[in-house]
C-alpha positions as CSV (number, residue, x, y, z in Angstrom):
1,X,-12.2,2.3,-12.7
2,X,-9.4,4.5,-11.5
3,X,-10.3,8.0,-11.0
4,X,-7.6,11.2,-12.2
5,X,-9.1,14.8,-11.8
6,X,-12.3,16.2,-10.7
7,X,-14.0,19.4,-12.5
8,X,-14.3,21.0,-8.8
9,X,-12.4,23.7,-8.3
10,X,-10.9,24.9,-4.5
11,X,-10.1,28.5,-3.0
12,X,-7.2,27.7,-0.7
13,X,-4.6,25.6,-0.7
14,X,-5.4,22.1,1.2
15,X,-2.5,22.1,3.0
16,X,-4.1,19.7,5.6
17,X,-4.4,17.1,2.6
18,X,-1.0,17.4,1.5
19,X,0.7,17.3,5.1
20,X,-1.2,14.1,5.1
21,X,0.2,12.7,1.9
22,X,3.8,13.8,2.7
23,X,3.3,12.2,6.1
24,X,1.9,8.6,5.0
25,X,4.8,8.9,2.3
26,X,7.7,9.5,4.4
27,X,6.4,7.0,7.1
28,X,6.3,4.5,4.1
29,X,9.8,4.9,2.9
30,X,10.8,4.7,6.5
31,X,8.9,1.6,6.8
32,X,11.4,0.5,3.6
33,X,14.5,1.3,5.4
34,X,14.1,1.0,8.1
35,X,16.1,-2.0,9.8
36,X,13.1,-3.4,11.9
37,X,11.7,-6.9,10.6
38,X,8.4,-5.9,8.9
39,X,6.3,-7.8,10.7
40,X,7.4,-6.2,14.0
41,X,6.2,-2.8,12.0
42,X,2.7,-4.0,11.2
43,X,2.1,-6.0,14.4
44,X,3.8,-2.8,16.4
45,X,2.0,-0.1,14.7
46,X,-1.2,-1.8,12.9
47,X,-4.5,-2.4,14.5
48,X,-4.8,-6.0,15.7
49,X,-8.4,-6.1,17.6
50,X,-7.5,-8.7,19.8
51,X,-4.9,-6.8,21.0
52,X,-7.2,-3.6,21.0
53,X,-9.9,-4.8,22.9
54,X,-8.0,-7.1,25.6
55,X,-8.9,-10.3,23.8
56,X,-5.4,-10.9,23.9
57,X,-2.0,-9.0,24.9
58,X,0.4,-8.1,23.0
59,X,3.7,-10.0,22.6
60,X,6.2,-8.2,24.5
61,X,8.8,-8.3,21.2
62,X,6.0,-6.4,19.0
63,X,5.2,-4.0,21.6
64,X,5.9,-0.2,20.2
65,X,3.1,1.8,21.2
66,X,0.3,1.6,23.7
67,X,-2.9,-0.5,22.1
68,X,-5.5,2.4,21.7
69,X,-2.5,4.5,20.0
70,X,-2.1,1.8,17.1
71,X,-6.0,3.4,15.9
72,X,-3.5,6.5,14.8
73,X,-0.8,4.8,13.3
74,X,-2.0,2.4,11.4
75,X,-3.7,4.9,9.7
76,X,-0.3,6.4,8.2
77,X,1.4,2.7,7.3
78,X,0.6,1.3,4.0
79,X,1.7,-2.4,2.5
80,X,3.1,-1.0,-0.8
81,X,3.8,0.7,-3.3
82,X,0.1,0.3,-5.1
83,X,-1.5,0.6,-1.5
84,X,0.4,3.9,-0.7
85,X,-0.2,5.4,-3.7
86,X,-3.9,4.4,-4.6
87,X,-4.9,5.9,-1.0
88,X,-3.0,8.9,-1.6
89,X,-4.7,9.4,-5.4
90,X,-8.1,9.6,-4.1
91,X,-7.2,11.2,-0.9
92,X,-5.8,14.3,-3.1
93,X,-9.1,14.0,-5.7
94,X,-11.5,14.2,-3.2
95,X,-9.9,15.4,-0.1
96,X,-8.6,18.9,-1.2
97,X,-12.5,20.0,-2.2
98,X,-13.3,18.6,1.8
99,X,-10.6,20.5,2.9
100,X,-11.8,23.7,0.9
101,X,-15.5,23.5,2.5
102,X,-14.5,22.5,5.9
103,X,-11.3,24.8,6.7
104,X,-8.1,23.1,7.7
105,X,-8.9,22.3,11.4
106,X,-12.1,20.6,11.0
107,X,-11.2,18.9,8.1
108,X,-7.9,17.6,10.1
109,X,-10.8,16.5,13.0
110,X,-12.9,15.1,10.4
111,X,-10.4,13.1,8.5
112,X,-8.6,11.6,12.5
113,X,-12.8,11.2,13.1
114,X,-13.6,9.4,10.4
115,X,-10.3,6.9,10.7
116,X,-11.3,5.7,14.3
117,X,-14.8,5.0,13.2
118,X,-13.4,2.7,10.1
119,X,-11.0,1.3,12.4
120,X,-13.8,0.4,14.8
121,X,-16.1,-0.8,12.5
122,X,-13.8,-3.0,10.8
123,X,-12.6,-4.6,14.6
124,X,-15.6,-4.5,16.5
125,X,-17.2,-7.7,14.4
126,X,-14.0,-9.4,14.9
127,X,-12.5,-8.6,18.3
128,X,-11.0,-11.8,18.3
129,X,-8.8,-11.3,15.3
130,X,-5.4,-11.2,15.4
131,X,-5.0,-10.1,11.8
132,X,-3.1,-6.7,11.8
133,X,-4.6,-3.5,10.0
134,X,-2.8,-0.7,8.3
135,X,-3.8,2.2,5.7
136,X,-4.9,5.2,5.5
137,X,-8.3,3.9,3.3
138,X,-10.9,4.1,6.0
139,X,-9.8,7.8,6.6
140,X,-10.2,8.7,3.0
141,X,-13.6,6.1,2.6
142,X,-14.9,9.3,4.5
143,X,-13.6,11.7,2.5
144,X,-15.7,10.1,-0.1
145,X,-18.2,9.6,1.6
146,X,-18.2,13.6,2.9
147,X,-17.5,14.3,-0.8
148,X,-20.9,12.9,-2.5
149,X,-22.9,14.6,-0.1
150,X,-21.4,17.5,-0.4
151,X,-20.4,17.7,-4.3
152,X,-22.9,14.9,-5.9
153,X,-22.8,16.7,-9.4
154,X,-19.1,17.4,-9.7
155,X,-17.4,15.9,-12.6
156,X,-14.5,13.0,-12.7
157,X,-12.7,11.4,-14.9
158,X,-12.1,7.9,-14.7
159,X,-10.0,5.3,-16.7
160,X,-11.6,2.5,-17.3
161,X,-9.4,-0.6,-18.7
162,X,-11.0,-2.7,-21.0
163,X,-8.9,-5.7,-22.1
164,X,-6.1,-4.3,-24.0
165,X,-7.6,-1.2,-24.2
166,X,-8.0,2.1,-21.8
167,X,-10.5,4.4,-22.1
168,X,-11.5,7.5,-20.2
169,X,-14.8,9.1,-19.0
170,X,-16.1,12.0,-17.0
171,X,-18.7,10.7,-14.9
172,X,-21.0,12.1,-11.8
173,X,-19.2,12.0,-8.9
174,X,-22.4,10.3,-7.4
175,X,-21.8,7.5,-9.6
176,X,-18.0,6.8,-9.2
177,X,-18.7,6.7,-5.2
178,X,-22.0,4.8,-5.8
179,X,-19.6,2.4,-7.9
180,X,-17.1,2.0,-5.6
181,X,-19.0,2.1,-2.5
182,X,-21.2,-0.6,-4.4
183,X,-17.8,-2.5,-4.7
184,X,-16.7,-2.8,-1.4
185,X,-20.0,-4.0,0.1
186,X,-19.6,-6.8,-3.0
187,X,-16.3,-7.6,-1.7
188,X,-17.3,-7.5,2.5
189,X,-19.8,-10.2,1.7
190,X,-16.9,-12.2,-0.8
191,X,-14.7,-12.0,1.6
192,X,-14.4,-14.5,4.8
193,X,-14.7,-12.3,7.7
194,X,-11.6,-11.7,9.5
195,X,-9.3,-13.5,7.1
196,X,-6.3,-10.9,6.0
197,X,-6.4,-8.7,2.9
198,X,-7.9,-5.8,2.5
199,X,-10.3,-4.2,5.0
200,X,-13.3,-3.8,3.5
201,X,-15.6,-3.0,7.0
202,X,-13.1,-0.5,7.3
203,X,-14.2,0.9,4.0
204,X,-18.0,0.6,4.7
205,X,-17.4,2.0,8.2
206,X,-15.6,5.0,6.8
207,X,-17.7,6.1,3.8
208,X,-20.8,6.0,5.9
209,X,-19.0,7.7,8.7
210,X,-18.1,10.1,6.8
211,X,-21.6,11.3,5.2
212,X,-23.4,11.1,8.2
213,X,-20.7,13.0,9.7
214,X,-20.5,15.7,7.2
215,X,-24.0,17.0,8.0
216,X,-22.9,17.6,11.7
217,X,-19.5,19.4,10.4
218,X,-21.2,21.7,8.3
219,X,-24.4,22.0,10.2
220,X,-26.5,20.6,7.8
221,X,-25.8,23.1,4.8
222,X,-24.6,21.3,1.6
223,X,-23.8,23.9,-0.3
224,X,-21.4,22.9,-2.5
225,X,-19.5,23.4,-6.2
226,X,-21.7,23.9,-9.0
């Protein structure tokens, strides 16, 4: 289920939302040329809980930033090419009606918000990992989130592969998220708990993050596209 366009239409220009793509796009394709190893790029600028919470320090030849910065960065480094650009395809779908209801600033302080709290709730149950995180997912997990509470009945179209064949469909947008949120929490409790892949706490974290947070943002009024 990959979703392409939403029915929702905007006011203004969510310049905040594409700062934020051009920003994780040109740190990616620094991240390709640059002549740092790659593993001194995700262990410099990634989120390694051990390292975050003093389990461990740091080794002095991946040191780049102070600990507590890394929540920051890592939000802007992706592992590829899919990674990159599937963050930055929902980001744009859903983030630029966010943007619209909350104005640029607080959307900017909702989006940053929303990042620490996947970051911490994907490292707080495993302080004693030394497994790197990176991507901008938990971010956007509350963009979603923010985005069914706001705009439950907008319309999106998905593709859905089947076998051989695609097919496309304009769904809810409180069943995509309910799909995909539905996902993630299938995959947190497939997945080993701080083995590496993707960060699914971070997911979880960020989507409910971000519709609890929403409330507070817009003091309580969901008014939204109809």
């Amino acid at each position: 289920m990959i979703p392409i366009h939403d029915d929702n239409p905007t006011r203004r220009v969510p310049v905040v939302t594409i700062a934020l793509i051009i920003s994780c796009s040109l740190v990616f394709l620094w991240e390709l040329t640059t002549p740092l190893p790659h593993d001194r790029l995700v262990y410099g600028l990634g989120v390694t809980p051990a390292v975050l919470f003093g389990v461990l320090p740091q080794a002095t030849h991946y040191y780049m930033v102070p600990a507590w910065m890394t929540i920051f960065t890592s939000m802007f480094m992706h592992g590829g090419w899919l990674h990159l650009l599937g963050n930055m395809l929902f980001l744009w779908i859903f983030g630029n009606n966010v943007e619209d209801r909350l104005g640029h600033t607080r959307y900017l302080v909702f989006y940053l918000l929303c990042g620490v709290i996947a970051v911490l709730a994907n490292a707080l149950p495993n302080i004693k990992s030394t497994v790197p995180m990176i991507g901008a997912s938990g971010a956007i997990a509350g963009i979603l989130g923010a985005y069914l509470v706001l705009f439950p009945r907008a319309r999106v179209l998905v593709i859905i592969p089947i076998f051989l064949f695609i097919t496309s469909v304009w769904w809810p947008a409180w069943v995509v998220l309910a799909i995909w949120f539905a996902l993630q929490i299938l995959s947190s409790l497939l997945t080993e708990s701080g083995r590496g892949g993707i960060a699914f706490g971070a997911h979880i974290g960020g989507f409910l993050a971000g519709m609890v947070l929403i409330l507070f943002f817009t003091g309580g009024r969901r008014r939204g596209w109809r």
